[in-house]
Each structure stands twice: as C-alpha cells, then as structure tokens.
VMD Tcl script that builds the backbone (N, CA, C; Angstrom):
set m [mol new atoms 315]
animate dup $m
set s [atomselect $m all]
$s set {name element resname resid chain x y z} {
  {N N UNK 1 A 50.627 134.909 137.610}
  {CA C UNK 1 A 50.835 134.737 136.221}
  {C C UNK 1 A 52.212 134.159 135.951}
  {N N UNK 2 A 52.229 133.411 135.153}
  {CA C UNK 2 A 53.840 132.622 134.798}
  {C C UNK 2 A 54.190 133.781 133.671}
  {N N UNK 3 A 55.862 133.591 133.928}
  {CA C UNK 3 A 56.527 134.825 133.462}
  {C C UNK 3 A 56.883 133.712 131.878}
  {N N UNK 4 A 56.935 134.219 130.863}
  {CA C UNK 4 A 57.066 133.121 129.502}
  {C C UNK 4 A 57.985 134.131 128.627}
  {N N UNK 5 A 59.498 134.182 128.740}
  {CA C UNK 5 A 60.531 134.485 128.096}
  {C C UNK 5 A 60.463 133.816 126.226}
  {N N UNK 6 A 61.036 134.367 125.639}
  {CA C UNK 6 A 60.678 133.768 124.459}
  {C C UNK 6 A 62.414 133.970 124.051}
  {N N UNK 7 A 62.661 133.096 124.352}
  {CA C UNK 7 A 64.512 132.347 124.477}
  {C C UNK 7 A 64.796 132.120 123.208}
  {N N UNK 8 A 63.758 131.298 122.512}
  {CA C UNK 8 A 63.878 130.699 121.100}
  {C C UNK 8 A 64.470 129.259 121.686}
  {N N UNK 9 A 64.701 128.812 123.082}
  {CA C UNK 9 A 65.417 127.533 122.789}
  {C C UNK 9 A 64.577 126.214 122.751}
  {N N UNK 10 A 63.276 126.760 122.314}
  {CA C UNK 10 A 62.457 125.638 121.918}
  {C C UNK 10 A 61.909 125.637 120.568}
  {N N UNK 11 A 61.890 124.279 119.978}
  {CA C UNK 11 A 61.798 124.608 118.751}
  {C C UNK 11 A 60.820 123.863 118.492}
  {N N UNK 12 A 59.770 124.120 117.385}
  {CA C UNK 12 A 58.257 123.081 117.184}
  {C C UNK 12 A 58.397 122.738 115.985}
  {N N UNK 13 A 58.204 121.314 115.595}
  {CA C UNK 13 A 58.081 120.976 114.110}
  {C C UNK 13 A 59.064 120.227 114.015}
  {N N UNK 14 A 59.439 119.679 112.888}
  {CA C UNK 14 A 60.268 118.718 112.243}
  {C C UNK 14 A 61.791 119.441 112.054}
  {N N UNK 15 A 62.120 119.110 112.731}
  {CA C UNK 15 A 63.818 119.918 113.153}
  {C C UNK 15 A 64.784 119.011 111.965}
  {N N UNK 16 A 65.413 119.207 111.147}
  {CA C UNK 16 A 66.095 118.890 110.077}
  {C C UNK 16 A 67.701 119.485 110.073}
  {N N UNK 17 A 68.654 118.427 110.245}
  {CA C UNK 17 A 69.617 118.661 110.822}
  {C C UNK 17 A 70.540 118.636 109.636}
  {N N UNK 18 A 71.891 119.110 109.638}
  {CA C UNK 18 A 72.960 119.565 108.333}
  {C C UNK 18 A 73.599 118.125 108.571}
  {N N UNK 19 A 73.859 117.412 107.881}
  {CA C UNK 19 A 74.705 116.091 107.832}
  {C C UNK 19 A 75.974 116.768 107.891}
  {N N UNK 20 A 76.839 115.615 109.148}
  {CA C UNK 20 A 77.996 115.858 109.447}
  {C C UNK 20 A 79.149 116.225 108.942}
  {N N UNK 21 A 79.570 116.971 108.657}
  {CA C UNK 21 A 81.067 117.498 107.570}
  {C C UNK 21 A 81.507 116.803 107.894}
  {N N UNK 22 A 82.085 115.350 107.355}
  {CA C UNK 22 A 83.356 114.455 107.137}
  {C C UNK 22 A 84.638 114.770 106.813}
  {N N UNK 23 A 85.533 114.936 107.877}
  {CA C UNK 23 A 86.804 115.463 107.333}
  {C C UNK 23 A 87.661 114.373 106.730}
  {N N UNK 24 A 88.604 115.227 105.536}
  {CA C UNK 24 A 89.379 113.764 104.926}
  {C C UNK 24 A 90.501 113.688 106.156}
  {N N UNK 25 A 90.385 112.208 106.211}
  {CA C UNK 25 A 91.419 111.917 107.186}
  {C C UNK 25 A 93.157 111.477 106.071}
  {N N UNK 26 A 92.379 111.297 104.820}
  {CA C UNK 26 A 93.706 110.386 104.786}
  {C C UNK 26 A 94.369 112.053 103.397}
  {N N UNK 27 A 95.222 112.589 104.021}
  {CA C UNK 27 A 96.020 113.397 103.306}
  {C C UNK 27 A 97.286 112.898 102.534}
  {N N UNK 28 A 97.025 113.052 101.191}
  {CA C UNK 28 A 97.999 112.226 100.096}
  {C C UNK 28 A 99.377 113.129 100.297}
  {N N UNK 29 A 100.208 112.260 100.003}
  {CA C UNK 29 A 101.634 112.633 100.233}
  {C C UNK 29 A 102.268 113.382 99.356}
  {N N UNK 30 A 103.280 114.596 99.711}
  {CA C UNK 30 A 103.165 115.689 98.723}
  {C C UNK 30 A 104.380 114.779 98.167}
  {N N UNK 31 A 104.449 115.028 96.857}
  {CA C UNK 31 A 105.404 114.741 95.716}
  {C C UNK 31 A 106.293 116.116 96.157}
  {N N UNK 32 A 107.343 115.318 96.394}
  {CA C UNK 32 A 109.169 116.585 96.560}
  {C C UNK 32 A 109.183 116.738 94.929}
  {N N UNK 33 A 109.488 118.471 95.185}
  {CA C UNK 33 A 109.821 118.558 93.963}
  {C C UNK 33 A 110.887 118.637 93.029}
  {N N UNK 34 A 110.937 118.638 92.102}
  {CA C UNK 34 A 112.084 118.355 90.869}
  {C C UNK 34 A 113.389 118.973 91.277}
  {N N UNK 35 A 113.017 120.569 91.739}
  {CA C UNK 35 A 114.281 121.486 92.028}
  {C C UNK 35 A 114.313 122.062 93.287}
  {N N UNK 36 A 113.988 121.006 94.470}
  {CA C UNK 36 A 113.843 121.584 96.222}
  {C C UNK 36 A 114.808 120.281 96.317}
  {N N UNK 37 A 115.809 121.099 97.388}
  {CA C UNK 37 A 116.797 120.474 97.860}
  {C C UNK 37 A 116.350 120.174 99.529}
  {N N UNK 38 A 115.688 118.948 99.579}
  {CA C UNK 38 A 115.306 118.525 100.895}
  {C C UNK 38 A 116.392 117.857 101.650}
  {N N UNK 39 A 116.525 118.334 102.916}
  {CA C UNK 39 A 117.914 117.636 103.694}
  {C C UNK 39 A 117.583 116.206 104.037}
  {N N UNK 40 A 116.143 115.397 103.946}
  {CA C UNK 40 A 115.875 114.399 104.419}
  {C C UNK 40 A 116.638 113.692 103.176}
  {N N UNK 41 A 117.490 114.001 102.187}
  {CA C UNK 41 A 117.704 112.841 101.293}
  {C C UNK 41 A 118.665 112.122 102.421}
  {N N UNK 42 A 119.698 112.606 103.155}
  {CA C UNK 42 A 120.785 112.323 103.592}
  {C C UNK 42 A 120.183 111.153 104.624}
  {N N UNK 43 A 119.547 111.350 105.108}
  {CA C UNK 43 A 118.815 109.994 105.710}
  {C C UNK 43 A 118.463 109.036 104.980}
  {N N UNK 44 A 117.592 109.165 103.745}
  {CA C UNK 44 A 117.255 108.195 102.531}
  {C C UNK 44 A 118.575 107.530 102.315}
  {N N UNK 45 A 119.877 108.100 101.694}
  {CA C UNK 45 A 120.821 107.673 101.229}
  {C C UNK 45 A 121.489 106.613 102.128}
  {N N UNK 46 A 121.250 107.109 103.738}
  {CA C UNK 46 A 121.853 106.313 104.233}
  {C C UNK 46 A 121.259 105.025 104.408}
  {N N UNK 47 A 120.196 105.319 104.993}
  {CA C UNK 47 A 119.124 103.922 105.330}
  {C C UNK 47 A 119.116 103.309 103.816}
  {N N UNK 48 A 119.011 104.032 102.693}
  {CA C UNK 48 A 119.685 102.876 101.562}
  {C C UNK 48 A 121.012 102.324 101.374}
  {N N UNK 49 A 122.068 102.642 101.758}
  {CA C UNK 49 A 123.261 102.146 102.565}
  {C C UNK 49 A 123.277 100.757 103.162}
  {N N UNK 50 A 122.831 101.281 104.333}
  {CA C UNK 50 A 122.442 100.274 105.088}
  {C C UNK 50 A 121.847 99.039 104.377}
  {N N UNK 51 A 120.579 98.959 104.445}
  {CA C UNK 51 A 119.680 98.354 103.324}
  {C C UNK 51 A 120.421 97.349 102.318}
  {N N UNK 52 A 121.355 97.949 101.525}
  {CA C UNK 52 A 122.035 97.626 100.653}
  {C C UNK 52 A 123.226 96.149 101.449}
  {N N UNK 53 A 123.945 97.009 102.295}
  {CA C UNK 53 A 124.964 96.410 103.207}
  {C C UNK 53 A 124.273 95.089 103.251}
  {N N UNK 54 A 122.967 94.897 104.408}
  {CA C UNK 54 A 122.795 93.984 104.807}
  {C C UNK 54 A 121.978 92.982 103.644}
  {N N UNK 55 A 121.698 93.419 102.847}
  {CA C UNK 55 A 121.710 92.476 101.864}
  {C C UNK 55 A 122.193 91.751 101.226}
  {N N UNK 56 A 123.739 92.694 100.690}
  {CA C UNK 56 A 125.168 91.964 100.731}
  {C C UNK 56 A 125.409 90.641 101.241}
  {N N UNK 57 A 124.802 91.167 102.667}
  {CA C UNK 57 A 126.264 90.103 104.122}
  {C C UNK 57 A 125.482 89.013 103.924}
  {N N UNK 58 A 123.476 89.168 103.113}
  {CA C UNK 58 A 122.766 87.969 103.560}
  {C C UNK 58 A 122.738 86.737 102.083}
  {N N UNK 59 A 123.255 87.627 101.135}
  {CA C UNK 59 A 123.797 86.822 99.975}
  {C C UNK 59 A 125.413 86.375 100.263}
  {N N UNK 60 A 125.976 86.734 100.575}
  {CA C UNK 60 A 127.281 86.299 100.806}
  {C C UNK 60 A 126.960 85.657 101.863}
  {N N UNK 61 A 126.019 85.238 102.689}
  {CA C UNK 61 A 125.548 83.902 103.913}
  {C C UNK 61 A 125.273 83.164 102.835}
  {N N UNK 62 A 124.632 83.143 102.445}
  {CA C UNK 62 A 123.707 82.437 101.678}
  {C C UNK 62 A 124.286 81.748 100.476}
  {N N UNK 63 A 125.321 82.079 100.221}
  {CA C UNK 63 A 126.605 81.612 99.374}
  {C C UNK 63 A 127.611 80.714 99.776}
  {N N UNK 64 A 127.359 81.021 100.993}
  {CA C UNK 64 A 128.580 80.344 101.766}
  {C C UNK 64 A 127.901 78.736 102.519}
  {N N UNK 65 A 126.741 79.612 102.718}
  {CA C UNK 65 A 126.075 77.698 103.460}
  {C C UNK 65 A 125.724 76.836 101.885}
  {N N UNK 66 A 125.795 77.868 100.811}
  {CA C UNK 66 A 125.278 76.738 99.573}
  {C C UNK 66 A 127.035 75.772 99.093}
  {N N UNK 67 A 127.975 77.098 99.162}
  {CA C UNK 67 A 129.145 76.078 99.157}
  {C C UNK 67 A 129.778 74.783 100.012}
  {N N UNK 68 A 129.427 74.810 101.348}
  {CA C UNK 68 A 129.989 74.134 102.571}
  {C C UNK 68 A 128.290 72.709 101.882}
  {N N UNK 69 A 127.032 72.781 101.708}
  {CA C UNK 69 A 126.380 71.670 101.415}
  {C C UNK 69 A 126.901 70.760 100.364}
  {N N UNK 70 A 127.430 71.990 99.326}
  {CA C UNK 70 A 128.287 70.995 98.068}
  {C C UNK 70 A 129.457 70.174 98.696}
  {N N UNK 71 A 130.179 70.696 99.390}
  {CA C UNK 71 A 131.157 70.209 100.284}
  {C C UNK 71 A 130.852 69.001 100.502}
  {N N UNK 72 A 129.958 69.141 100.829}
  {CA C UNK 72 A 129.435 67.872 101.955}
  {C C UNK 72 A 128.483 67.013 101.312}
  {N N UNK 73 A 127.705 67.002 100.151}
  {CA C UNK 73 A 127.823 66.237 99.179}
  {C C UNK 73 A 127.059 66.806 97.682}
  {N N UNK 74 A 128.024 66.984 96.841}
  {CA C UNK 74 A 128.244 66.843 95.555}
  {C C UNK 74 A 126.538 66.861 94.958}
  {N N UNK 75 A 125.654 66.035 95.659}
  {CA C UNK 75 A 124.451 65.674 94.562}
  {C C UNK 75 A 123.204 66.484 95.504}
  {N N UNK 76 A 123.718 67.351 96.446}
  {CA C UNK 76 A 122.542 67.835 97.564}
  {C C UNK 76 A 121.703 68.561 96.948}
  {N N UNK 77 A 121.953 69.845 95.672}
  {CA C UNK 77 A 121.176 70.138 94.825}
  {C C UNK 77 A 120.110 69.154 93.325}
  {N N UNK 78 A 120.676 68.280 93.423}
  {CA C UNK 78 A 119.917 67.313 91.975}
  {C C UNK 78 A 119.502 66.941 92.083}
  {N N UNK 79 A 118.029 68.034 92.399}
  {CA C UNK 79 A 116.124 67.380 92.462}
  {C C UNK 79 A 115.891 66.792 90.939}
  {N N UNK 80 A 116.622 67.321 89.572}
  {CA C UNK 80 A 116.203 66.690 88.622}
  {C C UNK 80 A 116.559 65.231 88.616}
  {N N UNK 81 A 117.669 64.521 88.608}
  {CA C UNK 81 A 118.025 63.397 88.887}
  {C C UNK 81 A 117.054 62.567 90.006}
  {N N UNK 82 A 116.038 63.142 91.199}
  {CA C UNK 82 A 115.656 62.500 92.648}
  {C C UNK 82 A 114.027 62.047 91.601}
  {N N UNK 83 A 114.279 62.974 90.616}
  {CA C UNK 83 A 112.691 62.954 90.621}
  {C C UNK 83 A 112.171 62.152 89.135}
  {N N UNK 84 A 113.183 61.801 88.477}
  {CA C UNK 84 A 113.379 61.255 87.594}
  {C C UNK 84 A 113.319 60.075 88.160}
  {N N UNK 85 A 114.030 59.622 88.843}
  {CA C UNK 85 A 114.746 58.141 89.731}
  {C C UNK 85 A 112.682 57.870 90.162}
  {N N UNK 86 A 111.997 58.849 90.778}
  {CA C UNK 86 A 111.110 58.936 91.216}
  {C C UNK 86 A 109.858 58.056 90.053}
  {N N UNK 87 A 109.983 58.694 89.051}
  {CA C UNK 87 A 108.986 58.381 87.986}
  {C C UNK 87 A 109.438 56.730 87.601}
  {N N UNK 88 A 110.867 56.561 87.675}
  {CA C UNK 88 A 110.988 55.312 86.701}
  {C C UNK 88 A 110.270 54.183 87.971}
  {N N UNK 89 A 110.627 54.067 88.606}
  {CA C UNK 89 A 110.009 53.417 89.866}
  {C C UNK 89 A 108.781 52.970 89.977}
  {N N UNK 90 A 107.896 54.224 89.375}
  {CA C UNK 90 A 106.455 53.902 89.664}
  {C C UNK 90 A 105.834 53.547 88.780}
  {N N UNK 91 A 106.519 53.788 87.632}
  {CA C UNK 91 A 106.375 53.241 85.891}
  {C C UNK 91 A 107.118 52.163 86.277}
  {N N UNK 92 A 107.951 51.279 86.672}
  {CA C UNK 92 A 107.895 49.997 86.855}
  {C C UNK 92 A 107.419 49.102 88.133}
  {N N UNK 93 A 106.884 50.145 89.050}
  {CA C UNK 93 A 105.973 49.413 89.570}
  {C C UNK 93 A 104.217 49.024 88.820}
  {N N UNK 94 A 104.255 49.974 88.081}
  {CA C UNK 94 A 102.905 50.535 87.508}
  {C C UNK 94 A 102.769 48.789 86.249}
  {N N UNK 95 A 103.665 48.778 85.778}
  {CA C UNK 95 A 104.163 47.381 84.921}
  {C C UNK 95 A 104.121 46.279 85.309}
  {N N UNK 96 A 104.665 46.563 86.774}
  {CA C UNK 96 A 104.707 44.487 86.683}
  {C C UNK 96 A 103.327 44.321 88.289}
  {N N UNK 97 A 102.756 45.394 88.011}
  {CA C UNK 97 A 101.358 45.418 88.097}
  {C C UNK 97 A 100.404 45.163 87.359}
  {N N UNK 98 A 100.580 45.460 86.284}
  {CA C UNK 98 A 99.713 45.326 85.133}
  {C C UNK 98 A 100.003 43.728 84.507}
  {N N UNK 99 A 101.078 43.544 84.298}
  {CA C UNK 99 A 101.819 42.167 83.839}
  {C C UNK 99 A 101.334 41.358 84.873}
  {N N UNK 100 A 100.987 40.876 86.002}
  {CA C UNK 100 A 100.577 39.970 87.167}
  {C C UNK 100 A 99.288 39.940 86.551}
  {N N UNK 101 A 98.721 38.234 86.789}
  {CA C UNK 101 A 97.760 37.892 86.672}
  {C C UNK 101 A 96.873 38.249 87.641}
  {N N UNK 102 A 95.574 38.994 87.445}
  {CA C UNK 102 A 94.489 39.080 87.836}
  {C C UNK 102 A 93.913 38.154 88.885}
  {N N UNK 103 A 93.570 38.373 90.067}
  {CA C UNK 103 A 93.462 37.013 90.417}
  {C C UNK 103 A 91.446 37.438 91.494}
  {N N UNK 104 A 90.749 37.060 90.536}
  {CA C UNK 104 A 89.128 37.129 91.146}
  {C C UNK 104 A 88.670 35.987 91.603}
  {N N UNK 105 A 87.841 36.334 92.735}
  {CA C UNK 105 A 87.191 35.724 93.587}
  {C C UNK 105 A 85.905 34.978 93.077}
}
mol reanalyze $m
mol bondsrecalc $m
mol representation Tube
mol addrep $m
C-alpha cells in the first residue's frame, strides 16, 4: 500500500496569487526644519564660498580677455555696424540687378 501524507503542499484548482507589494523606491527629501540647527550648513556655506570664488575669478577672466580684444581692435565687438554694411550690399546688389536689362533667349 502507498503511504499518502496529506502535507497540504499540493494544491488543486486555480491558485490566485497576491500581486507584488511595490516598494516606493524614490523617498522625498525631508524639508530641515525652521528651528533645527543642522551642522551640515557649515559645509553648504562653504561649498557656497567656493562656488561664489570661482565665479568671481571666471568673470574677472572673462573681463580681462574682453579688454585685451578691444586692445587689439577697437571695432571687434560692432556686429551692428558688420551687419548693416551686410544689408546695404545686397540691397545694392539686389538693384543693379533689377536695373540690367533682361536678356532672353
């Protein structure tokens, strides 16, 4: 005779399973509050320091190569003047295009 344990680890019928608990992955960032004295400001302050500094040194570059181009010539900024010069040109090419006789075959 076969020996038939009744385990329960078989199961008959349409087995219907709990959908997966999704954990939140993305945890929102706590707002510091109004009256907690967190020691991480002293890092903030500095790395805004910093921050600050090198922004400085990259406007004061940036000041200094715009003075040394004037240096070196006077009109290196006057796109309004390049582009003006630009239009009259093509308005008098555009003219003594139009003014030339037609000439068909």
């Amino acid at each position: 005779m076969l020996n038939h344990k009744n385990t329960g680890s078989h199961k008959y019928g349409l087995q219907l399973r709990a959908p997966p608990q999704i954990k939140n992955k993305f945890v929102p960032a706590r707002k510091p509050s109004v009256f907690c004295d967190d020691s991480d400001n002293d890092h903030d302050v500095e790395d805004d320091i910093a921050r600050q500094a090198s922004k400085q040194k990259t406007l004061r570059d940036v000041d200094q190569q715009h003075k040394r181009a004037l240096e070196q010539d006077p009109t290196v900024f006057d796109y309004d003047a390049v582009y003006d010069d630009m239009k009259k040109k093509k308005a008098a090419r555009i003219v003594t295009e139009d003014s030339a006789p037609n000439k068909q075959w």
